[in-house]
C-alpha positions in Angstrom: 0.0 0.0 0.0 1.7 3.5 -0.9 1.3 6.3 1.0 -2.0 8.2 -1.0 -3.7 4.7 -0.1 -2.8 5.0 3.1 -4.0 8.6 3.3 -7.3 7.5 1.8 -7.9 4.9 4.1 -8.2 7.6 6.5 -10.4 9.8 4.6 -13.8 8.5 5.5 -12.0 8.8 9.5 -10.8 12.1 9.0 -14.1 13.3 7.5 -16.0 12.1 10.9 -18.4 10.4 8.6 -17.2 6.7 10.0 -14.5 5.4 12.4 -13.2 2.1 12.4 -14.3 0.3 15.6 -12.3 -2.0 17.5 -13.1 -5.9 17.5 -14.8 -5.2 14.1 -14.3 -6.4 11.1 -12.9 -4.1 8.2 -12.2 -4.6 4.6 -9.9 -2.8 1.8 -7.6 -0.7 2.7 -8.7 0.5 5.9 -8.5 -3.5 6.6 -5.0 -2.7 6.2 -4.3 -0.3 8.0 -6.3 -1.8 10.7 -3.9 -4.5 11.0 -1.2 -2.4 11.7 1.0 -3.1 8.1 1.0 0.8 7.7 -0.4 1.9 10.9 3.0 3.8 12.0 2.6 5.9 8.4 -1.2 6.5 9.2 -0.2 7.7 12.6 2.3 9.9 11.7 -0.8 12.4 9.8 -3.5 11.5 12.5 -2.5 10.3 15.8 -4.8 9.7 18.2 -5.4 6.0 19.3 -3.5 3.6 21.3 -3.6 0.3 19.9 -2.2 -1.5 23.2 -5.4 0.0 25.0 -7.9 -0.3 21.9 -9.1 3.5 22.7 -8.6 6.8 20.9 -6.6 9.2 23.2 -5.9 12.5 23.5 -2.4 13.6 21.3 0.0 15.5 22.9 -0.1 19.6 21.4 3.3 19.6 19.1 4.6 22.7 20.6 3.6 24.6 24.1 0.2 26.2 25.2 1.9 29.5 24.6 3.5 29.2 21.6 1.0 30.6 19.2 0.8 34.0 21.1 -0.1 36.8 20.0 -2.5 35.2 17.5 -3.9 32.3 19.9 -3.5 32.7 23.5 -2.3 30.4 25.9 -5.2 29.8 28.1 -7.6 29.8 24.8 -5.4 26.8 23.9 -4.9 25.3 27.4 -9.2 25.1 27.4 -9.7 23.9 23.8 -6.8 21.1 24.0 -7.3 19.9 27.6 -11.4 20.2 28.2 -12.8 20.5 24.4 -10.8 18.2 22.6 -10.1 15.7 25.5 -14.4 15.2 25.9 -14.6 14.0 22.0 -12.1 11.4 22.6 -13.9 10.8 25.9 -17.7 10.9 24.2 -16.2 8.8 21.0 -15.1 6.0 23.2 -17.9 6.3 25.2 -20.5 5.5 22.4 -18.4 2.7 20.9 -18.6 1.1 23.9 -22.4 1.5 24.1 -22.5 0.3 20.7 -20.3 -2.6 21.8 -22.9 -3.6 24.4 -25.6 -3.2 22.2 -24.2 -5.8 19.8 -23.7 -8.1 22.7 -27.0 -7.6 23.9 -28.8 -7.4 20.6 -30.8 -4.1 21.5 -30.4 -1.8 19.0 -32.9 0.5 20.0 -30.2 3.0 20.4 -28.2 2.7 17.7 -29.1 5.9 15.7 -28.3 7.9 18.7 -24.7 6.2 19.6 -24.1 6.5 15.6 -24.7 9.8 15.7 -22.5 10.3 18.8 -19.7 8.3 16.9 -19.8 10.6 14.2 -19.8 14.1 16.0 -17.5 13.0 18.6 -14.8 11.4 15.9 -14.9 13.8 13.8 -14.2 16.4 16.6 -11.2 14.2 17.2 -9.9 13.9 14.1 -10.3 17.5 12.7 -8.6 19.2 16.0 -5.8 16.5 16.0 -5.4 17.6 12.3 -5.9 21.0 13.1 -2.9 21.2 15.8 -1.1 20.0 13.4 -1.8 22.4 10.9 -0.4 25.2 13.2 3.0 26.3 14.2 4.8 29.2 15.7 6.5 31.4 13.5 10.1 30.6 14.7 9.2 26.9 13.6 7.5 27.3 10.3 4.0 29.2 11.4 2.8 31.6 8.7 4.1 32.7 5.5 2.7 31.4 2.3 3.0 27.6 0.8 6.3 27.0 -1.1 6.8 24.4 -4.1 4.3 21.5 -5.1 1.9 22.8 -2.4 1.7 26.2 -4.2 1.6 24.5 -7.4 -1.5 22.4 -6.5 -3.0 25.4 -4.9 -2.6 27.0 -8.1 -4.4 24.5 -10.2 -7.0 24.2 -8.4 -8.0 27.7 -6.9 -6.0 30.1 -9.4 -3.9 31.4 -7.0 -3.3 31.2 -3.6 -4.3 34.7 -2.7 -7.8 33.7 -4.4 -7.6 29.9 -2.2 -7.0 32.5 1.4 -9.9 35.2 0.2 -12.6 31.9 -0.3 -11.3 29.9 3.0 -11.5 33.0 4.8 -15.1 33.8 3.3 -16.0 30.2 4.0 -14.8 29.7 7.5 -16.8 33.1 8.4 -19.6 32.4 7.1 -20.0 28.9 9.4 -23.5 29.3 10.8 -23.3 28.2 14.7 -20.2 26.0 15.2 -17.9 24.3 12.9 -14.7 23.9 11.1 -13.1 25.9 7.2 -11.7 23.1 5.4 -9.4 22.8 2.9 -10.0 19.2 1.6 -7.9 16.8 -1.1 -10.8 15.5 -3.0 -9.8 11.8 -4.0 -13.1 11.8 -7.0 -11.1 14.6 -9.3 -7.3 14.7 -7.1 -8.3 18.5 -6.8 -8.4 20.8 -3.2 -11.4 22.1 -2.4 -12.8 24.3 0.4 -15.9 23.5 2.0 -17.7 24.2 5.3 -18.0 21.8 8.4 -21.0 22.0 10.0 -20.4 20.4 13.9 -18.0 17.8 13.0 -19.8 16.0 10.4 -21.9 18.0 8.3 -21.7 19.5 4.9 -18.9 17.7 4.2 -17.9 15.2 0.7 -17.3 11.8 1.1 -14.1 11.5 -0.4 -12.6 14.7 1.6 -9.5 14.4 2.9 -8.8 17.4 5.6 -5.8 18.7 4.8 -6.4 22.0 6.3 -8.4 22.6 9.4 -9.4 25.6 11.1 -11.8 25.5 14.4 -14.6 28.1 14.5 -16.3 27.2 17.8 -16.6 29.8 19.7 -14.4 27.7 22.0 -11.7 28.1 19.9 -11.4 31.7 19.7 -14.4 33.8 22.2 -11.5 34.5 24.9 -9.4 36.4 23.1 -11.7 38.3 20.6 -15.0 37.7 21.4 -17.5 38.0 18.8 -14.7 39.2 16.2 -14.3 35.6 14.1 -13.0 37.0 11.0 -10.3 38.9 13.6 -9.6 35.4 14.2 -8.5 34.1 11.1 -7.5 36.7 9.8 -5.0 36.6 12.4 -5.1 32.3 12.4 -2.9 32.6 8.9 -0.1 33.7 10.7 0.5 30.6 12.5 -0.6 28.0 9.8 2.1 25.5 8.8 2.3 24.7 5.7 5.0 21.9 5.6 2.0 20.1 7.5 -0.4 21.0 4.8 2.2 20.2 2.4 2.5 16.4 3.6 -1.1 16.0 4.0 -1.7 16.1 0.2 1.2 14.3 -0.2 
């Protein structure tokens, strides 16, 4: 399995639209990864589960709570990492293993509701363990513009990359209630798009990758500029890493 497999057995993960459960069966690719053949490479772009314990966990931040100031502020970050982030690994294992007891008892009458769980709560898990990722200081790569086949795919698929930052922004804004921006590899036409994430889990393609992720909860931004979103990312670009982005298209 090469590494664009690899990143597409994720995809349907990553998107929040379906997590692999453990003690279940899986097929394809995802069987694959599953099985731990390329697990390590699948880890490596979204971390998050510990195979010895059969649970998702919490990753660790790759840089301190501080460490995006001025444009996120350390207790902001402290908050969304440790309480926010921590409860959808916390609510996703929770309804697999209510799923997992439904299967053993063979009462399913609650199976649309721990479904639904699975989805928001994965999804939250995956796009912020993406979207820590997809941030960095400036004195370790934050900010700045994409460079090389990034900027080249940008290009080809948005124009420029001044036109891709005017429609993310726009997009991200305009969120109604909670949600995520999304810059997305689209695996149908091997194009980026930018689309809107409702929650976790709505409005989104099936064959999205998230490659770029930006939180616009309030949680992610209310204690530093209150009502002001577009202040937000506006300021959000300035701490984006694109060597992350970069390896997320691959």
């Amino acid at each position: 399995m090469n590494r664009r497999e690899v990143i597409g057995a994720m995809s349907l993960a990553a998107a929040g639209v379906m997590m692999v459960q453990p003690g279940c069966a899986a097929t394809g690719a995802r069987a694959d990864v599953a099985a731990g053949g390329t697990a390590g490479a699948a880890a490596t772009l979204l971390p998050g589960f510990d195979r010895d314990k059969g649970q998702y966990v919490l990753p660790d931040l790759p840089y301190a709570h501080n460490a995006l100031e001025p444009h996120i502020d350390e207790q902001t970050m402290r908050l969304h990492h440790g309480a926010h982030h921590a409860a959808y690994v916390r609510g996703l294992n929770a309804a697999l293993e209510n799923l997992r007891k439904a299967r053993e008892a063979d009462d399913f009458g609650l199976v649309k509701h721990y479904s639904r769980e699975v989805s928001f709560h994965g999804g939250g898990h995956a796009l912020h363990t993406i979207f820590w990722a997809n941030m960095a200081p400036a004195s370790n790569g934050g900010g700045g513009e994409p460079e090389g086949e990034l900027r080249n795919r940008i290009n080809d698929s948005f124009g420029s990359f001044e036109k891709m930052k005017s429609h993310f922004s726009a997009a991200a804004a305009a969120v109604e209630g909670g949600g995520w921006g999304l810059m997305v590899h689209d695996l149908l036409s091997d194009r980026l798009l930018v689309i809107q994430g409702e929650n976790q889990q709505k409005l989104t393609t099936w064959a999205a990758i998230p490659v770029l992720t930006l939180d616009v909860w309030e949680h992610a931004y209310y204690l530093k500029y209150q009502n002001r979103r577009a202040l937000y990312i506006e300021n959000w670009w300035n701490v984006v890493n694109w060597s992350d982005v970069a390896r997320r298209v691959g």
